[in-house]
C-alpha positions, -999 to +999 in steps of 0.1 A: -613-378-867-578-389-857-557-365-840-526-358-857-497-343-830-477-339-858-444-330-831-448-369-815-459-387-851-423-372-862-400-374-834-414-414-832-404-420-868-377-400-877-344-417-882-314-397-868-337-379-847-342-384-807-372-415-809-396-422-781-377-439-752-388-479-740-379-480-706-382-513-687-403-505-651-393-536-629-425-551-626-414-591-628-437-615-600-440-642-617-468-667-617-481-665-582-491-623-584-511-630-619-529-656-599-537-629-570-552-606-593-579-628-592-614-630-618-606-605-648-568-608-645-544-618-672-522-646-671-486-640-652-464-637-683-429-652-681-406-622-660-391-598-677-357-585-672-341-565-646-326-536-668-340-508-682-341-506-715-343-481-745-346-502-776-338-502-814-358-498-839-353-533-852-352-555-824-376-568-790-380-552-761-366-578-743-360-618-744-388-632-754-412-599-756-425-584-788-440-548-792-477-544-794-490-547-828-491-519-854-464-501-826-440-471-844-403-482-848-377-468-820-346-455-838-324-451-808-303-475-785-289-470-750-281-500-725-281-486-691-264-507-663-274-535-648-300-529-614-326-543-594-357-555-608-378-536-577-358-500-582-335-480-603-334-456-627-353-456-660-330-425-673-359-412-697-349-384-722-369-352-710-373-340-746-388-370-759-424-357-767-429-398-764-424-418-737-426-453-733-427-474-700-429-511-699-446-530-674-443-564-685-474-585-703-499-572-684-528-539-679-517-510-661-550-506-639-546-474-630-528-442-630-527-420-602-500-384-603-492-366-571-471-341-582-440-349-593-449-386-585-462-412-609-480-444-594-487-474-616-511-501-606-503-535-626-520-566-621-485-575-605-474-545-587-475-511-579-448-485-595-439-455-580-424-432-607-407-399-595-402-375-627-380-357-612-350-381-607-363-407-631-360-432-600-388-459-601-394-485-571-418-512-574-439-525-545-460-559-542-461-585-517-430-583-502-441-550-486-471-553-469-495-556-498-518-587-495-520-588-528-499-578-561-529-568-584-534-529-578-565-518-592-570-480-579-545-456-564-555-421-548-551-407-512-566-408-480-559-392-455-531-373-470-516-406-479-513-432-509-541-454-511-543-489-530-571-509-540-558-543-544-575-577-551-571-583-518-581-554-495-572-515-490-535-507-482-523-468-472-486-461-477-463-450-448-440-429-469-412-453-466-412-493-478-445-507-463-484-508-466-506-507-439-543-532-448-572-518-437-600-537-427-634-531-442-658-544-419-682-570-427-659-570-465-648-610-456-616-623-454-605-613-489-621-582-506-613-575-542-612-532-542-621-519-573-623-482-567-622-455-538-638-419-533-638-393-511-673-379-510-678-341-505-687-346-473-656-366-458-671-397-463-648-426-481-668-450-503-652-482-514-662-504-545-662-537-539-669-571-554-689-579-528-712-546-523-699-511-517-690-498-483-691-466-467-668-451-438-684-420-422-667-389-420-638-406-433-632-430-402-615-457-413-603-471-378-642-472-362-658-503-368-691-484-359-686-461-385-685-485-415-719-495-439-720-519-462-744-517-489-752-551-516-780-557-538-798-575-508-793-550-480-808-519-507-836-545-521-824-543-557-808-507-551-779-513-560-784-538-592-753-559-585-728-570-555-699-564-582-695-526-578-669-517-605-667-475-604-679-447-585-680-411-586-701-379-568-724-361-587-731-318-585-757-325-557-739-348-538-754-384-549-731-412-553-736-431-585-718-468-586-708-489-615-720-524-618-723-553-637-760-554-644-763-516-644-757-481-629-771-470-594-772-431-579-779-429-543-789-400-521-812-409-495-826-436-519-820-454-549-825-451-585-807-474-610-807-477-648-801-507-672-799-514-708-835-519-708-837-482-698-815-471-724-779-479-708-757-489-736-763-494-776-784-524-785-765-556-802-779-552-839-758-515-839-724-529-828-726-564-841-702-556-870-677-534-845-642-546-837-648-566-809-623-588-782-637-618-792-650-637-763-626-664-751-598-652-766-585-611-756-610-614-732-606-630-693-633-658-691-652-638-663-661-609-687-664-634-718-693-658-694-706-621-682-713-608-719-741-632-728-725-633-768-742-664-772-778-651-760-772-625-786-758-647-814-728-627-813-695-642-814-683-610-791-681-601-755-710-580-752-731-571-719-744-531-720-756-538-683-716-539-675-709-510-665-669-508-670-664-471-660-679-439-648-674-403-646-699-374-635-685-344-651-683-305-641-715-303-659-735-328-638-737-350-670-732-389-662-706-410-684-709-445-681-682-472-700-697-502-708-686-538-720-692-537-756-723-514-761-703-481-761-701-447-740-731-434-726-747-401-714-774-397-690-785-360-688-806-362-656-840-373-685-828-401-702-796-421-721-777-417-755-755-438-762-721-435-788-705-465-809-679-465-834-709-451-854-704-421-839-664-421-840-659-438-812-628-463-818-639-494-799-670-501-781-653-515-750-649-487-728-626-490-701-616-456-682-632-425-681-615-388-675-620-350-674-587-332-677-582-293-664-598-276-698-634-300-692-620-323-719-637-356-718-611-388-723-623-423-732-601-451-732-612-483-753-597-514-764-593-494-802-575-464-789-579-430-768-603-409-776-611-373-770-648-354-773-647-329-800-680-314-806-706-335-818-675-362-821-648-375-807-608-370-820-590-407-820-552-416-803-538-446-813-500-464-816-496-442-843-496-410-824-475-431-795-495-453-774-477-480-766-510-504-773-546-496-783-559-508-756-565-484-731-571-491-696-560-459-676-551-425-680-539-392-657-528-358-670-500-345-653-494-306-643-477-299-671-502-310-694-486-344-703-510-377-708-498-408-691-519-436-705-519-471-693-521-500-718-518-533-721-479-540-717-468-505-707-475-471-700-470-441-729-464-401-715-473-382-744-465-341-748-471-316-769-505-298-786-533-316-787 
C-alpha cells in the first residue's frame, strides 16, 4: 500500500501553487572529506555551490547536478543572495508541506532533532539546521572534527555528540569539537553508533569491537571496556559493530556484519542460519543495488552475490540497522534479505513479498504514536497491520533511498537520502 498525503502529492505538482522548496545546505569539502569517510563511503562529488537555492521546475539544481530520478517537478524560483558555503540562510517557506534540503552527492547518515535544532551527518560534514531562523552552519575539519564523515549524532552529557570515521567528538556550543579518546580503540576509530544505556552507561559501536564507558565516564581511562569477537569468544559475531540499542530488560543488543548479539551478563547471538534475514531464492528477483555499481565495494565483497549466484549485494548476516521497540520486539535491517523480527522465540523475516519496497534496509525508527519506520533503498516505509504503507519521490522524498530519519515535535518527518534531506508535513 502506498501512502497517498494527498496535501504534499498536490502542493509538489501543482503549477501556480507554492511547490516544495530545494534549498542548497553548504556541504562542499571536496575530494579529501569523501576519502575520510573511509570503507562504505561514496565518492567526493565535484562541490557544489555556495548559494542556496530554490529551483524551477525545468531546470538543475545546480551546475552540473541533476535531481534524483523519478523526483516531482518544482514550479517555483527564488535566487537568494550570495553567502558562505559553511553558513547562511536557507530561507525555507514554512507552509511548504515539502521541504527539500540538498547536501550535495552524497548520504545523509544520520539525523538527529534537539528541539528547534536540526543536525545532519553527511559523509562530508555535519549541518546544524536551526528551524527557527532558517540559519544553517556546516562543520567538518576546520573545526575540530578529525574527520568530515558524520555517521551518528545524539548527546552526551547534555551535549552534541558525533560519531565520525575518525573518533567521537562533543560540541562546545560555540565553533569547535572536542575528540574523545576511546581507550584501547587505536589511532583511528571509525564510530558507527552511540547509546546511553539505562543505567548511565555509554556504549560505542565501533569497527573495531564495541566499547563501553561506565557510568557514563568518558574521561577515566579505568572506566572504559572494550569488547571484539576475540575478547567475548565468538560473542559478539563480528569486530564491525554497526547498531546498537537497549532492550525492556536492560540487554544491549549490537548490529554486526555476520549477525546480531544481545548481551546481559553473557552472550547470545543469532545469524541467518538461525533464521536472521530471508533466504536468497525469495529475494533473488527483488530490485536490488547491484553489486559493484550503487553499491561501495566494501558492502558489494561483504554480500557474497557470487556464492549465491546472484548478481546482487546480498549478505542476511549484515546486520545494517536495529531497533528494540516499546514492545520489547527486536527489528533488525539487513543487507539485502529484508526486515526482521525476533520475538524473544524465534525470527520472521519481511521482503518486498510482504510490501516491503526494497530489501536493503538501512535505518530503523519508532516515532511518538509506536509507529515502526523502515528506510530502504526503494522508499520509506511504514507498518500498517499485517503490512507496511510505502513513501517514495512521489509523495516528496527527495531520493528513494533512505538512509536516515527523525520526527520532529511537531510531527514533521525529516528523512535523509542520498543527495539531500526531505521535511515532510501533514496526515499520514
Amino acid at each position: 500500500m502506498q501512502l497517498t498525503w494527498k496535501s504534499a502529492a498536490v502542493i509538489i505538482v501543482a503549477f501556480g501553487g507554492i511547490a516544495a522548496g530545494v534549498y542548497t545546505l553548504g556541504v562542499q569539502q571536496g575530494a579529501r572529506s569523501g576519502q575520510e569517510a573511509g570503507a562504505g563511503a561514496e565518492p567526493a562529488p565535484a562541490a557544489a555551490p555556495a548559494v542556496p537555492e530554490r529551483q524551477a521546475s525545468a531546470g538543475p539544481i545546480s551546475p552540473g547536478a541533476q535531481m534524483p530520478p523519478n523526483h516531482p517537478p518544482l514550479d517555483s524560483i527564488q535566487q537568494p543572495p550570495v553567502q558562505s558555503d559553511r553558513e547562511g540562510k536557507a530561507q525555507a517557506d514554512p507552509n511548504a508541506n515539502v521541504t527539500h534540503f540538498r547536501v550535495g552527492e552524497r548520504n545523509v547518515k544520520n539525523i538527529f532533532i534537539d528541539g528547534k535544532v536540526v543536525w545532519v551527518g553527511t559523509s562530508s560534514g555535519l549541518i546544524r539546521y536551526d528551524t527557527g531562523d532558517d540559519s544553517f552552519r556546516l562543520f567538518d575539519t576546520r573545526d575540530g572534527l578529525r574527520s568530515a564523515a558524520v555517521l551518528r549524532v545524539t548527546k552526551l552529557e547534555g551535549r552534541i555528540a558525533a560519531g565520525t570515521a575518525d573518533g567521537l567528538a562533543l560540541y562546545d556550543g560555540g565553533n569547535k569539537w572536542e575528540m574523545v579518546d576511546i581507550p584501547g580503540a587505536g589511532q583511528k576509530v571509525y564510530v558507527d553508533d552511540i547509546l546511553t544505556a539505562s543505567n548511565g552507561d555509554v556504549w560505542i559501536a565501533t569497527h573495531s569491537g564495541a566499547y563501553r564507558a561506565k557510568a557514563g565516564d568518558l574521561k577515566d581511562r579505568g572506566k572504559w571496556e572494550s569488547f571484539t569477537a576475540h575478547s567475548t569468544k565468538g560473542g559478539l559475531p563480528d569486530d564491525r559493530v554497526d547498531g546498537l540499542a537497549q532492550g525492556k530488560d536492560g540487554a544491549i543488543w549490537f548490529a554486526t556484519e555476520d549477525g546480531v548479539a544481545r548481551f546481559k551478563g553473557g552472550w547470545q547471538n543469532w545469524n541467518h542460519d538461525r533464521g536472521l534475514g530471508a533466504p536468497a531464492d525469495k529475494v533473488k528477483s527483488d530490485r536490488f543495488m547491484a553489486a559493484g555499481g550503487d553499491v561501495p565495494a566494501h558492502h558489494a565483497a561483504a554480500g557474497g552475490a557470487k556464492d549465491k549466484g546472484l548478481n546482487i549485494a546480498y549478505n542476511p548476516n549484515y546486520v545494517t540497522s536495529i531497533l528494540v521497540d516499546r514492545d520489547g520486539t527486536v527489528w533488525c535491517g539487513t543487507w539485502g534479505g529484508g526486515l526482521a523480527r525476533f520475538d524473544g522465540k524465534g525470527w520472521r523475516n519481511y521482503t518486498v513479498a510482504d510490501g516491503l519496497p526494497g530489501n536493503h534496509v538501512f535505518t530503523l525508527r519508532q516515532d511518538e504514536a509506536g509507529r515502526l519506520w523502515i528506510g530502504t533503498n526503494n522508499g520509506l516505509a511504514r507498518r500498517e497491520g499485517k503490512g507496511f504503507a510505502v513513501l517514495t519521490t512521489a509523495n516528496g522524498l527527495f531520493s528513494n533511498f533512505v538512509f536516515s530519519m527523525a520526527v520532529a515535535p511537531d510531527g514533521s518527518l525529516w528523512v535523509g537520502t542520498f543527495g539531500g534531506v526531505a521535511r515532510l508535513k501533514g496526515t499520514l
